[in-house]
ZAMAR-699232 format. One record per atom (N, C-alpha, C): x, z, y; atom name; residue in one letter. Coordinates in steps of 0.02 Angstrom, whole numbers, plus 50000, padded with zeros to 5 digits. Atoms other than C-alpha are relative to their C-alpha. Example, Ala and Ser with C-alpha at 12.3 -4.5 7.8 and 13.67 -1.06 7.14 Angstrom:
ZAMAR-699232
- px | pz | py | name | resn
- 50045 | 50000 | 49941 | N | A .
- 50615 | 50390 | 49775 | CA | A .
- 50045 | 50000 | 50060 | C | A .
- 49958 | 49997 | 49941 | N | S .
- 50684 | 50357 | 49947 | CA | S .
- 49961 | 50037 | 50055 | C | S .
//
This chain:
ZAMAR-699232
- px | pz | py | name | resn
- 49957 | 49940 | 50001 | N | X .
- 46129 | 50529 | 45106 | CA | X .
- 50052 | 49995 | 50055 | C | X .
- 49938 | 49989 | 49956 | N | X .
- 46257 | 50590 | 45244 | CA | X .
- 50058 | 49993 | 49951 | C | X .
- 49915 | 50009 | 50033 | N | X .
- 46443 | 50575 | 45219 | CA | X .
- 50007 | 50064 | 49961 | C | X .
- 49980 | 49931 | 50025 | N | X .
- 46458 | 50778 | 45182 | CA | X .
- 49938 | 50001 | 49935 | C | X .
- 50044 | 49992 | 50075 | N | X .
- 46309 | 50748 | 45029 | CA | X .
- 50033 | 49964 | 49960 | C | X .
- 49973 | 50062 | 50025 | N | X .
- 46385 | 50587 | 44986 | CA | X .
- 50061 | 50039 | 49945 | C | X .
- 49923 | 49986 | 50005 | N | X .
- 46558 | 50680 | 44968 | CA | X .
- 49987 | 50057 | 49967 | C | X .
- 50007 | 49951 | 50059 | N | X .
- 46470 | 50832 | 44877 | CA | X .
- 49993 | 49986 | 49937 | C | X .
- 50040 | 50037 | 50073 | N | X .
- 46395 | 50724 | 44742 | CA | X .
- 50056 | 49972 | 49971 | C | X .
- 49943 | 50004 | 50023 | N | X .
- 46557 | 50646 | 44731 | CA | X .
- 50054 | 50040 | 49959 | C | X .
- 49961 | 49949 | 50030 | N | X .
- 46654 | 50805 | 44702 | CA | X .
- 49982 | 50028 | 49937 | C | X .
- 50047 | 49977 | 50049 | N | X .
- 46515 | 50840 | 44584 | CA | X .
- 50005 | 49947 | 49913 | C | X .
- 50019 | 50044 | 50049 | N | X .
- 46546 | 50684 | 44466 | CA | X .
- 49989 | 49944 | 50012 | C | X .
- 50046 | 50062 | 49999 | N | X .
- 46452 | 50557 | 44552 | CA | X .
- 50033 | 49949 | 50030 | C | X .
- 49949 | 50048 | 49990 | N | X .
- 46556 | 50386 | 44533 | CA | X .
- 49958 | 49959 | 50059 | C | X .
- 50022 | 50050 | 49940 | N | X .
- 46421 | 50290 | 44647 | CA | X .
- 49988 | 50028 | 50057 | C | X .
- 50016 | 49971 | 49930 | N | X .
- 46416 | 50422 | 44774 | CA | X .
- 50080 | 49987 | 50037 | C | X .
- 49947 | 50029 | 49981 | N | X .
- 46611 | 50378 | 44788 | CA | X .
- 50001 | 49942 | 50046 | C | X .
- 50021 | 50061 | 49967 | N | X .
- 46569 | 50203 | 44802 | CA | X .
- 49982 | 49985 | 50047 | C | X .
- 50030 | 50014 | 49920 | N | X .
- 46457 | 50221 | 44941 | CA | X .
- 50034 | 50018 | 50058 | C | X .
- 49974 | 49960 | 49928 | N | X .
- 46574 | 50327 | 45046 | CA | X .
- 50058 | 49933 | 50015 | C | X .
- 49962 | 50048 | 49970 | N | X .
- 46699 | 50174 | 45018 | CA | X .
- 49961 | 49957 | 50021 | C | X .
- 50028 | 50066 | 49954 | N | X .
- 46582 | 50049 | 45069 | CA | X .
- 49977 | 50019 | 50061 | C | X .
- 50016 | 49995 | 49958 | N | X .
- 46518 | 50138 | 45196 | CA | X .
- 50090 | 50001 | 50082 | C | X .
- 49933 | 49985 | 49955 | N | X .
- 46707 | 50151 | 45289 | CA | X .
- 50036 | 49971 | 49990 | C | X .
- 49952 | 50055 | 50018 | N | X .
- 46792 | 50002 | 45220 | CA | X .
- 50020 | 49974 | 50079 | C | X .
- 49976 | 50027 | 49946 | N | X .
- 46769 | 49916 | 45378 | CA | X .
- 50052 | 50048 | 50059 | C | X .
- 49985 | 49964 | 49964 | N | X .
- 46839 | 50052 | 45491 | CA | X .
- 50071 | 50009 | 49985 | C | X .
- 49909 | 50009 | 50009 | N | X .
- 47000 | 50072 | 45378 | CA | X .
- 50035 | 49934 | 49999 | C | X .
- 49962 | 50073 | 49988 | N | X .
- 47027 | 49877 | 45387 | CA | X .
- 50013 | 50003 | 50060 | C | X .
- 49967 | 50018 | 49941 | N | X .
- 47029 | 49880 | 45546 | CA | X .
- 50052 | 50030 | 50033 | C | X .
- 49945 | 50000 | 49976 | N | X .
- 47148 | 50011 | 45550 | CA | X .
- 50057 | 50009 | 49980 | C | X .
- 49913 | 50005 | 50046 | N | X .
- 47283 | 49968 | 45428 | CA | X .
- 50001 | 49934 | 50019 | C | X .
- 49947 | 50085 | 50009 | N | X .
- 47272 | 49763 | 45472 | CA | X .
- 50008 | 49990 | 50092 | C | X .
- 49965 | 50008 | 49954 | N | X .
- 47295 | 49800 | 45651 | CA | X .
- 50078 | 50016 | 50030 | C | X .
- 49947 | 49984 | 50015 | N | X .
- 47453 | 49881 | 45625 | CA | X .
- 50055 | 49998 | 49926 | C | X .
- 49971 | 50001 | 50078 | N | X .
- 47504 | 49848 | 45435 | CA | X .
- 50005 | 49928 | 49977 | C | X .
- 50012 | 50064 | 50019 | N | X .
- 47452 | 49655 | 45428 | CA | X .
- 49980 | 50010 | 49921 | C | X .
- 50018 | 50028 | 50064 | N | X .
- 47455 | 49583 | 45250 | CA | X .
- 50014 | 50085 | 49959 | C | X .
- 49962 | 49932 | 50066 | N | X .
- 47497 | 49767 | 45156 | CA | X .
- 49938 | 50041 | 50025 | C | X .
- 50072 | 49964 | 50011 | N | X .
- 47303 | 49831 | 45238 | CA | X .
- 49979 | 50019 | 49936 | C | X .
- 50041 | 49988 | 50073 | N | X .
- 47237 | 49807 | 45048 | CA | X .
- 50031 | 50073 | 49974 | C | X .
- 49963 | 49961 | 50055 | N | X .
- 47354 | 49898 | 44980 | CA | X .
- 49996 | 50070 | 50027 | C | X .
- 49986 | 49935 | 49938 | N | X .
- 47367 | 50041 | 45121 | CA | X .
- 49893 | 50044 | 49984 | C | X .
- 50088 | 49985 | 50017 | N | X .
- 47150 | 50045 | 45081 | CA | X .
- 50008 | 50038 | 49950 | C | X .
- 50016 | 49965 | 50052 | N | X .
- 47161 | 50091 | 44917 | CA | X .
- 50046 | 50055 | 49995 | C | X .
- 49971 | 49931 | 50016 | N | X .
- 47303 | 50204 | 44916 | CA | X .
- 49976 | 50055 | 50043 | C | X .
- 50015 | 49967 | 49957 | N | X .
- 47212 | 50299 | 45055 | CA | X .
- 49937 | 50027 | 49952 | C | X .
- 50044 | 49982 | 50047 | N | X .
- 47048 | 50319 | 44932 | CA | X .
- 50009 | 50039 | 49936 | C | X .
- 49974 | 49992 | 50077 | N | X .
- 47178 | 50346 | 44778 | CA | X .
- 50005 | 50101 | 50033 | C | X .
- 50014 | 49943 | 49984 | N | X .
- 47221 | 50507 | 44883 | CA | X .
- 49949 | 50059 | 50038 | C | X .
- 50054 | 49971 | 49997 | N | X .
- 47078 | 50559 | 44928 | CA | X .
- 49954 | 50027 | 49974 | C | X .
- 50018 | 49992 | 50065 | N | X .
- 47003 | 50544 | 44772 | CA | X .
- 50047 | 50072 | 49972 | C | X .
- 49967 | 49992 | 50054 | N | X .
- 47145 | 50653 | 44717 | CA | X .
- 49989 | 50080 | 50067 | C | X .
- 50004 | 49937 | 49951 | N | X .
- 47123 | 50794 | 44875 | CA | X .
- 49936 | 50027 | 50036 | C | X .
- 50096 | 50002 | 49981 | N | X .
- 46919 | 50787 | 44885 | CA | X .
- 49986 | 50070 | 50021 | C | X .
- 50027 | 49906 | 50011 | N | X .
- 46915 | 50976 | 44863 | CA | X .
- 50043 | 50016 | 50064 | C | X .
- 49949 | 49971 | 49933 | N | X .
- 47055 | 51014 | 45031 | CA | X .
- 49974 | 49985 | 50049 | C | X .
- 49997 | 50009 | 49940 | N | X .
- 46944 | 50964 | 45158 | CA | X .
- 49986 | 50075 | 50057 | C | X .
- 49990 | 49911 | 49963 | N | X .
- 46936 | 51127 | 45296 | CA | X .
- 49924 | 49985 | 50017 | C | X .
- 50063 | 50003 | 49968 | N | X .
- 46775 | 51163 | 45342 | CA | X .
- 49997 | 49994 | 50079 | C | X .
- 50015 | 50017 | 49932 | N | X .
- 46713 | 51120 | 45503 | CA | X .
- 50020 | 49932 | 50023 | C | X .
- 49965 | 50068 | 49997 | N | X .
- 46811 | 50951 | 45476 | CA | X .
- 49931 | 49944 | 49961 | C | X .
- 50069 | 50053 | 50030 | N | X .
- 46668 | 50801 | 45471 | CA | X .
- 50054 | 49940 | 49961 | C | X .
- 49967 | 50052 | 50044 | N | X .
- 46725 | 50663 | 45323 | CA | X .
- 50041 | 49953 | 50033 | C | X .
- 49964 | 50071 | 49959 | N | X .
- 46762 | 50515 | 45434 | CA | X .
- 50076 | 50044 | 50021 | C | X .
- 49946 | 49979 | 49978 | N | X .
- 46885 | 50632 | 45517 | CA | X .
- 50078 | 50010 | 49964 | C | X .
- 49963 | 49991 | 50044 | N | X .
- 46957 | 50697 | 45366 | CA | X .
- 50037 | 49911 | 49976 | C | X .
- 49999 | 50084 | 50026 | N | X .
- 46953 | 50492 | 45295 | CA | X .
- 50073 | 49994 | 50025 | C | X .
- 49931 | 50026 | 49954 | N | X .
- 47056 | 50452 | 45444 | CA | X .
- 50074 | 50047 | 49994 | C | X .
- 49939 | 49980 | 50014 | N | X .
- 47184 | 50581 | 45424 | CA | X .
- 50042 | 49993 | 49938 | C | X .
- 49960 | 50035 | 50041 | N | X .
- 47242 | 50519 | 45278 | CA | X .
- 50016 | 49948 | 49989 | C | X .
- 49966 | 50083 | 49965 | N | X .
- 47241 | 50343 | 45341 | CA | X .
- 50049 | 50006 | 50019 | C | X .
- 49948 | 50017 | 49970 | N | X .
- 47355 | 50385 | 45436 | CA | X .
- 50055 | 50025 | 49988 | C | X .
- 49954 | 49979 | 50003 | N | X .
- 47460 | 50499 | 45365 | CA | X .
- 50039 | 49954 | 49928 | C | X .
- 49979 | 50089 | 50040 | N | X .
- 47470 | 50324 | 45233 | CA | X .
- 50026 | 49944 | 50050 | C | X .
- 49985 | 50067 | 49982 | N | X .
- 47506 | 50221 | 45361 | CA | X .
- 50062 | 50044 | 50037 | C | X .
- 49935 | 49964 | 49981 | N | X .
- 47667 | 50331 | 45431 | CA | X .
- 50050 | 50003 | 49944 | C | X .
- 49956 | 50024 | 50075 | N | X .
- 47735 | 50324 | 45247 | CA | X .
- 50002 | 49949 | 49997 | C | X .
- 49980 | 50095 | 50023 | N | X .
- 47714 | 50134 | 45238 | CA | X .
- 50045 | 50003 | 50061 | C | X .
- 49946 | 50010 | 49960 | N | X .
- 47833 | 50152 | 45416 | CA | X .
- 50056 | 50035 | 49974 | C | X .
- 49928 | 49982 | 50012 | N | X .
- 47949 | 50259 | 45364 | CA | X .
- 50023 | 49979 | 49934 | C | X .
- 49972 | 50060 | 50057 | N | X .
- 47964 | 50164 | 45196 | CA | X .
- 50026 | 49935 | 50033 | C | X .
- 49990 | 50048 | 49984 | N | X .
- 48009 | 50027 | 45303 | CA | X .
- 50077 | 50005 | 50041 | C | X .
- 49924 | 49969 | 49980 | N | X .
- 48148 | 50115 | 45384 | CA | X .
- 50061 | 49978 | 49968 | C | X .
- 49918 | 50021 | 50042 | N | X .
- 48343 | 50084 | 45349 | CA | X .
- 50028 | 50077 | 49980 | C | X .
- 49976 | 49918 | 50003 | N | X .
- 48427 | 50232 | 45278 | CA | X .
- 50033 | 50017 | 50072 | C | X .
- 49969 | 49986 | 49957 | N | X .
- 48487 | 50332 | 45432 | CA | X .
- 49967 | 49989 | 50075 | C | X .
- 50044 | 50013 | 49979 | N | X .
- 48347 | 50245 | 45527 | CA | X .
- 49951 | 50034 | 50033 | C | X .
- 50064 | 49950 | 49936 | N | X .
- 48228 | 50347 | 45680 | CA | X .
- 49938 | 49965 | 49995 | C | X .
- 50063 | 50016 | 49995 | N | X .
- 48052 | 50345 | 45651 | CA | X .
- 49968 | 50044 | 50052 | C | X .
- 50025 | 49957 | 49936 | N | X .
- 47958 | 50422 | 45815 | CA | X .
- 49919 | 49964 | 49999 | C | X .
- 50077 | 50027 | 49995 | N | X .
- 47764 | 50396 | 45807 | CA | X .
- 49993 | 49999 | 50060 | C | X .
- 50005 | 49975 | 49905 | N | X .
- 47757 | 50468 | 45992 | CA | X .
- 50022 | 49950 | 50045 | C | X .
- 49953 | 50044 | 49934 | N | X .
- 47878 | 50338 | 46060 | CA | X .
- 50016 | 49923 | 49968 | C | X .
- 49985 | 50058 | 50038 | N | X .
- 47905 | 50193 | 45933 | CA | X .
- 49908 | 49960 | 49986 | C | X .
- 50092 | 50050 | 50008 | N | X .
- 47741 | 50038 | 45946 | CA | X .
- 50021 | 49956 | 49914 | C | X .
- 50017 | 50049 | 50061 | N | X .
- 47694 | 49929 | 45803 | CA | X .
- 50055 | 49932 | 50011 | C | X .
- 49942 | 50062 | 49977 | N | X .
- 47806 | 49803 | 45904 | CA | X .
- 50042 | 49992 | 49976 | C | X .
- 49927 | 49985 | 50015 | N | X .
- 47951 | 49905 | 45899 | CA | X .
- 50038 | 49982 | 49920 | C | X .
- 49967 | 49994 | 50085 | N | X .
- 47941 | 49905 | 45696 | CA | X .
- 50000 | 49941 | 49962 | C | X .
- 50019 | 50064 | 50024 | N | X .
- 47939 | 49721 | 45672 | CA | X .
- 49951 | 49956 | 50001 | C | X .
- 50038 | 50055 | 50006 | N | X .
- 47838 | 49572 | 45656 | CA | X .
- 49941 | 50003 | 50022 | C | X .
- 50069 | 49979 | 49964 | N | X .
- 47654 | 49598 | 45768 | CA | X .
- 49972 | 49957 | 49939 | C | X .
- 50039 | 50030 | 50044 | N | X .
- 47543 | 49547 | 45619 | CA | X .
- 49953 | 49955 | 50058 | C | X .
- 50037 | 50074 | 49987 | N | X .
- 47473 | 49367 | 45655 | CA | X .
- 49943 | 50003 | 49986 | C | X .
- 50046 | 50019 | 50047 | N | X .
- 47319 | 49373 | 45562 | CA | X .
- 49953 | 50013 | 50042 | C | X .
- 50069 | 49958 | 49953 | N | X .
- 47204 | 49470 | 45696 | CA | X .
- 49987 | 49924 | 50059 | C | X .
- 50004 | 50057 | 49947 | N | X .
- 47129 | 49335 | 45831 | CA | X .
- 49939 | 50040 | 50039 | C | X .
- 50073 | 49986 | 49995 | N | X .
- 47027 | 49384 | 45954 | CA | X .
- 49989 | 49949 | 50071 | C | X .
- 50036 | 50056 | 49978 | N | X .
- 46904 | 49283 | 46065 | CA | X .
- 50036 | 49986 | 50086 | C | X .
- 50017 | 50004 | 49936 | N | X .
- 46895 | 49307 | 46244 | CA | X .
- 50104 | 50023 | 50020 | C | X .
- 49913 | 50000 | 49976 | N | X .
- 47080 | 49329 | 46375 | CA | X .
- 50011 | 50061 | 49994 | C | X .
- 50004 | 49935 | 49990 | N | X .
- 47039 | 49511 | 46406 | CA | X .
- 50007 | 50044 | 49919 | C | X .
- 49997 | 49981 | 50057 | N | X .
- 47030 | 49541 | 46202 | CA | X .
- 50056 | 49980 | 49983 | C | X .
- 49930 | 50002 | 50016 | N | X .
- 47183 | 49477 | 46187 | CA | X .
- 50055 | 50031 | 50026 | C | X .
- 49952 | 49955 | 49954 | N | X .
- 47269 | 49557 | 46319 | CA | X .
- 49976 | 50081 | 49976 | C | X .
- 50043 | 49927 | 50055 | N | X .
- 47180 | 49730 | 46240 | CA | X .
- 50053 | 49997 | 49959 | C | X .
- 49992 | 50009 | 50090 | N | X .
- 47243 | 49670 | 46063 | CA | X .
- 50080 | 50040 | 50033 | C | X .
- 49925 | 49984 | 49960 | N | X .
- 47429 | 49672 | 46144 | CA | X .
- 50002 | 50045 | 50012 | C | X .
- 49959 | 49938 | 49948 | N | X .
- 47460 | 49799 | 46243 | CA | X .
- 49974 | 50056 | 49949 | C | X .
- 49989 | 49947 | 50062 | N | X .
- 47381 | 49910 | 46099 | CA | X .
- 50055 | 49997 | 49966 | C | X .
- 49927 | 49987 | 50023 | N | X .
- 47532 | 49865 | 46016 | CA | X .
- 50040 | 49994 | 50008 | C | X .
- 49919 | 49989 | 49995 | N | X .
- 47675 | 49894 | 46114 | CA | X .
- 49966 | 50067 | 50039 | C | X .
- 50010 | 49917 | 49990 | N | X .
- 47607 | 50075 | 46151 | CA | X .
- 50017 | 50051 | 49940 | C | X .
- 49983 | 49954 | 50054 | N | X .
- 47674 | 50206 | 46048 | CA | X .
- 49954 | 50006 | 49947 | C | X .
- 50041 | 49987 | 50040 | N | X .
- 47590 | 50227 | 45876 | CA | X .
- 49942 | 50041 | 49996 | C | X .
- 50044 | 49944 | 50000 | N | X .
- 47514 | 50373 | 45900 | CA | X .
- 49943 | 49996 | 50049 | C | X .
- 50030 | 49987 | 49964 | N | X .
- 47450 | 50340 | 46056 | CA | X .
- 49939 | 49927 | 49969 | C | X .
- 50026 | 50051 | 50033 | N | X .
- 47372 | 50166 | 45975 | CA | X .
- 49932 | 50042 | 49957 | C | X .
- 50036 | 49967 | 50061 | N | X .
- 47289 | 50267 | 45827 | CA | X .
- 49959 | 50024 | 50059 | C | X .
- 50038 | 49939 | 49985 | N | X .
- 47216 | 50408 | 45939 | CA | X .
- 49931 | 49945 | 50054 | C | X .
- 50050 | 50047 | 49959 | N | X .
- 47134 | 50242 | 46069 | CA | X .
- 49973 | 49970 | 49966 | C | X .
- 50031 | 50026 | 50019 | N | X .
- 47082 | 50144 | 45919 | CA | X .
- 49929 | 50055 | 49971 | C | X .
- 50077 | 49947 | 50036 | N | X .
- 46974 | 50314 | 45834 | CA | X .
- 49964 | 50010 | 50056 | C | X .
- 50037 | 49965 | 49951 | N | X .
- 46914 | 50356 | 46006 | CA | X .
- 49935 | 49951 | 50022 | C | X .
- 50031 | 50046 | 49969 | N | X .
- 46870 | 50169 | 46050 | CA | X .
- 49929 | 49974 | 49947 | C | X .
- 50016 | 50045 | 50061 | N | X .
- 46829 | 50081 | 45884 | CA | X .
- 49941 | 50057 | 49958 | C | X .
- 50030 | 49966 | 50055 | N | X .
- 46772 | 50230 | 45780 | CA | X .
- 49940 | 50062 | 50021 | C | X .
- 50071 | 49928 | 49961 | N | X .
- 46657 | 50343 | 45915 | CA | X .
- 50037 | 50066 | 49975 | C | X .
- 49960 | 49948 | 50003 | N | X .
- 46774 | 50482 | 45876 | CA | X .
- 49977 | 50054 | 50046 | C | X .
- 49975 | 49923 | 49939 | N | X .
- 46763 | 50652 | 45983 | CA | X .
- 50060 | 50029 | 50000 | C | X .
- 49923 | 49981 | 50009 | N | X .
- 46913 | 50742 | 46048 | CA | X .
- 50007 | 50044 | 49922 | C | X .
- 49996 | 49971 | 50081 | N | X .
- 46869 | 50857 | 45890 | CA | X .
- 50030 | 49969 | 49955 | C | X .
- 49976 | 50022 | 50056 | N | X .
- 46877 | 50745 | 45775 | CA | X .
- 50073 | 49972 | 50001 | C | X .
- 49925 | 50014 | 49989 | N | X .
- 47041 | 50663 | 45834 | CA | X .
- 50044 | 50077 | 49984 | C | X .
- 49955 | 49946 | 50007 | N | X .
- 47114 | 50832 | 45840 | CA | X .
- 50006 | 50022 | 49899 | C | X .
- 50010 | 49987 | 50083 | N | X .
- 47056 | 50861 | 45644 | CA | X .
- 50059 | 49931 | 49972 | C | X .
- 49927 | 50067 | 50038 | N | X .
- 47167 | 50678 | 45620 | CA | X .
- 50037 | 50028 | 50005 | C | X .
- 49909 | 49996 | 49953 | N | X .
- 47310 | 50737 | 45733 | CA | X .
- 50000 | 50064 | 49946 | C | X .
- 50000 | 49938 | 50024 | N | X .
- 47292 | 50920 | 45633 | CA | X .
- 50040 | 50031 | 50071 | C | X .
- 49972 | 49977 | 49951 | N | X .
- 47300 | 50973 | 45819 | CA | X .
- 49959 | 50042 | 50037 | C | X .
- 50064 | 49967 | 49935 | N | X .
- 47202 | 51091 | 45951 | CA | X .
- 49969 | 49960 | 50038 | C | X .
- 50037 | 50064 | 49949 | N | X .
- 47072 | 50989 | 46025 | CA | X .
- 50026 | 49999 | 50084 | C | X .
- 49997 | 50004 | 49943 | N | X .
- 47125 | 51037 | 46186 | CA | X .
- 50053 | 49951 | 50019 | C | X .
- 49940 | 50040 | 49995 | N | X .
- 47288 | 50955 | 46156 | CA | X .
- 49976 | 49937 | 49971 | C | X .
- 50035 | 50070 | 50020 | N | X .
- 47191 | 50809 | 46081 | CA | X .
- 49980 | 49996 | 50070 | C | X .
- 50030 | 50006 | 49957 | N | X .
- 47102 | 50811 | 46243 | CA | X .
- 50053 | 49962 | 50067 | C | X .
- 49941 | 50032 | 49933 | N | X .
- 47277 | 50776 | 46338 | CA | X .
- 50006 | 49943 | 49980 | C | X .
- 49978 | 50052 | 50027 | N | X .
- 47335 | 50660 | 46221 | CA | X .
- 49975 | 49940 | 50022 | C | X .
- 50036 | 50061 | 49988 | N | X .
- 47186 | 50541 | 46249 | CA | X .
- 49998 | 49985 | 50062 | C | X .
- 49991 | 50018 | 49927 | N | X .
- 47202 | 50556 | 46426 | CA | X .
- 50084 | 49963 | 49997 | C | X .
- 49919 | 50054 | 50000 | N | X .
- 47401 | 50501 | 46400 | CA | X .
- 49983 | 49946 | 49997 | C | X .
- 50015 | 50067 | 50036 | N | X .
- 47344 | 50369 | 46290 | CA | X .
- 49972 | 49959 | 50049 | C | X .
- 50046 | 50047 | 49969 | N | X .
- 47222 | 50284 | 46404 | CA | X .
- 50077 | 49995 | 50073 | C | X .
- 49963 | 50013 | 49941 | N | X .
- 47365 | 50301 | 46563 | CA | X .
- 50059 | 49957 | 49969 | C | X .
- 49966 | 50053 | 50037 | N | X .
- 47491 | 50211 | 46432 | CA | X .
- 49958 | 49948 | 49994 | C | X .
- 50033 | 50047 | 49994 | N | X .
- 47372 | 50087 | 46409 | CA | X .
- 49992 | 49954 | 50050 | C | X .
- 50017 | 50019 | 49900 | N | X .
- 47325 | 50059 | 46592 | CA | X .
- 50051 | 49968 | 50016 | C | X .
- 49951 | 50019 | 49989 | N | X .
- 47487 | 50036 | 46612 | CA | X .
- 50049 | 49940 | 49981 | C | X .
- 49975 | 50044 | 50029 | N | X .
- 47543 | 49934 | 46482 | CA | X .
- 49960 | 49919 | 50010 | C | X .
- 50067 | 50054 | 49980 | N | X .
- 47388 | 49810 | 46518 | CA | X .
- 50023 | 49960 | 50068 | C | X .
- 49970 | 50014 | 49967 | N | X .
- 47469 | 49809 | 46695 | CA | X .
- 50041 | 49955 | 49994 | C | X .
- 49917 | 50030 | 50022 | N | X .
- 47636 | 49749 | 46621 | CA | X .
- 49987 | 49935 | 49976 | C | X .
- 49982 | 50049 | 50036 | N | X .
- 47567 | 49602 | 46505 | CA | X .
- 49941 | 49966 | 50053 | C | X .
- 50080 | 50047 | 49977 | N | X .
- 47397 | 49538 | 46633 | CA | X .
- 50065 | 49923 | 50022 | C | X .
- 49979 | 50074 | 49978 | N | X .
- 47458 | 49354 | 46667 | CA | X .
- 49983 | 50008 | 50066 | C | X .
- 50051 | 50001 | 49940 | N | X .
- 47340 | 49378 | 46819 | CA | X .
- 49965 | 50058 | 50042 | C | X .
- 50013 | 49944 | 49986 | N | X .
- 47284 | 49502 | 46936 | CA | X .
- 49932 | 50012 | 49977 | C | X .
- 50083 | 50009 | 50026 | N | X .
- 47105 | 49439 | 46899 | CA | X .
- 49974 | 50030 | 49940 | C | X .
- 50002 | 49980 | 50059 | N | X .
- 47135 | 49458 | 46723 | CA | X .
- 50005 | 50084 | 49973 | C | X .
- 50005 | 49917 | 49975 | N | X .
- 47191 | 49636 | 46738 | CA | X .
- 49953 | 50038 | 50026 | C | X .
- 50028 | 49965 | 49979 | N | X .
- 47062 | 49700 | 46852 | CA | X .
- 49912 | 49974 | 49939 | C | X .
- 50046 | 50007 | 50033 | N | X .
- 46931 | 49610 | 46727 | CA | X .
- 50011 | 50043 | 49915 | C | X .
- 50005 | 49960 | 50055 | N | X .
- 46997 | 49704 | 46568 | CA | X .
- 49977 | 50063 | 50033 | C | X .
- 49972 | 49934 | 49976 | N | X .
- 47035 | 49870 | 46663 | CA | X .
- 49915 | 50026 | 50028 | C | X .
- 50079 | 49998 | 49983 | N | X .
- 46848 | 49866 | 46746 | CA | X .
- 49959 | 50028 | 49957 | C | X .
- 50042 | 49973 | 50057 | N | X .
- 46768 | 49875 | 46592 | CA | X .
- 50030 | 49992 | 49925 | C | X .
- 49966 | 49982 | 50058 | N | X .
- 46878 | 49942 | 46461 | CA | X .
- 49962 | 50001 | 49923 | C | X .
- 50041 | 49978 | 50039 | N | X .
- 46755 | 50022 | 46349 | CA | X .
- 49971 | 49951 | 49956 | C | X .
- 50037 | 50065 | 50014 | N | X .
- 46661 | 49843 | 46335 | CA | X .
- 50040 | 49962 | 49945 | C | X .
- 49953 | 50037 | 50029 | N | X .
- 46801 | 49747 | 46290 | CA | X .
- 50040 | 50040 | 49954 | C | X .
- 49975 | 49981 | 50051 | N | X .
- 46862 | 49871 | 46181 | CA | X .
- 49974 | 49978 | 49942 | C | X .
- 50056 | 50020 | 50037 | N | X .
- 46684 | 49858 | 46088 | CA | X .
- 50003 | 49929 | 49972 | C | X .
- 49977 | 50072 | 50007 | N | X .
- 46720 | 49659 | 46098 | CA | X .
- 50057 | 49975 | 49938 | C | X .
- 49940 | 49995 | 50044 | N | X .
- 46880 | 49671 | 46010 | CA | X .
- 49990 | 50025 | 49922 | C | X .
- 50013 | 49950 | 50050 | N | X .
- 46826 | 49789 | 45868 | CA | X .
- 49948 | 49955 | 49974 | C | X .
- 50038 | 50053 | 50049 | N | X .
- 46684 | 49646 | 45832 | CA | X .
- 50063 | 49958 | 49983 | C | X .
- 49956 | 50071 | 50011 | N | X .
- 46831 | 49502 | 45846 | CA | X .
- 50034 | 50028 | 49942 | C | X .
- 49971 | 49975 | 50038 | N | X .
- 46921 | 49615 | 45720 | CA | X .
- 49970 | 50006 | 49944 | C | X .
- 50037 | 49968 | 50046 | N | X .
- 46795 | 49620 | 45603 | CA | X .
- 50003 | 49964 | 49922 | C | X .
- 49978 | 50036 | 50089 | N | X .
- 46852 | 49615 | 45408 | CA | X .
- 49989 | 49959 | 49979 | C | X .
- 50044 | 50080 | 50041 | N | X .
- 46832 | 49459 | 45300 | CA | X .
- 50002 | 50030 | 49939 | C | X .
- 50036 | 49951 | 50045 | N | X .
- 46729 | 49497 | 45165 | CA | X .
- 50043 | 50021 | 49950 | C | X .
- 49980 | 49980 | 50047 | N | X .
- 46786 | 49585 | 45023 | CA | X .
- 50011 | 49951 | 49922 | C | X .
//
């Protein structure tokens, strides 16, 4: 069964057609609540399923599941930041990295120099711009579907990801140890994105 049968049968009653839609997308939301959330991923998982479960019937038509999925990933993982906030405290998705908000979760490792230098510089890039390069990279995304996350006009999804990737570029610039190293991520981005997104890959359930 597709995601949109899966997610009918669901709406319909069916507790193991649930099931399957979480197993089939577990990995995808680990990777993107424990690259930015560390140890509080679990928790960020299920409350993302709890509301989903609870808003099954609101998705818009023309919006494919994964898309929908993700937009409430994330609009869970912007509440776990601004819960983290001080009263009085500026939260800016646009302009504030995973850096900025404390502690770079330890737990992620990845293999090769170029996956590490990746890992990085994803997070000292603005949140948003992070999210919109991990769905594009990690998750095979289209500008569509990003725009269905962002709840934005694809066309303006279409800028965004072009920002994103020139923040990137840039930031990659800023941390290469080496020019070598640099022109070997930057060469073949795409690859080493792919690379990363295995090194990232959940420990079992």
């Amino acid at each position: 069964m597709d995601d949109q049968e899966l997610l009918s049968a669901w709406r319909g009653g069916d507790e193991d057609a649930g099931e399957a839609l979480f197993e089939r997308f577990y990995d995808g939301l680990s990777r993107f609540f424990r690259n930015k959330a560390g140890e509080h991923a679990p928790d960020l998982i299920q409350r993302t399923f709890l509301v989903l479960l609870e808003t099954r019937g609101r998705m818009r038509e023309g919006t494919t599941f994964q898309a929908y999925l993700f937009g409430v990933a994330r609009n869970i993982l912007l509440e776990h930041y601004r819960g983290k906030r001080r009263d009085g405290e500026r939260f800016d998705q646009a302009e504030q990295s995973v850096a900025d908000l404390g502690p770079t979760p330890t737990t992620l490792l990845a293999r090769a120099q170029e996956s590490q230098l990746l890992l990085q510089a994803l997070r000292t890039i603005p949140i948003e711009s992070q999210i919109i390069l991990e769905l594009y990279y990690w998750e095979n995304m289209t500008a569509k579907d990003i725009a269905d996350v962002l709840e934005i006009p694809e066309g303006t999804a279409r800028t965004r990801i072009r920002r994103a990737k020139q923040l990137l570029e840039t930031q990659l610039a800023t941390l290469a140890a080496t020019p070598a190293l640099l022109q070997s991520t930057v060469s073949d981005l795409e690859s080493w994105a792919r690379r990363l997104r295995d090194d990232l890959k959940p420990p079992p359930k």
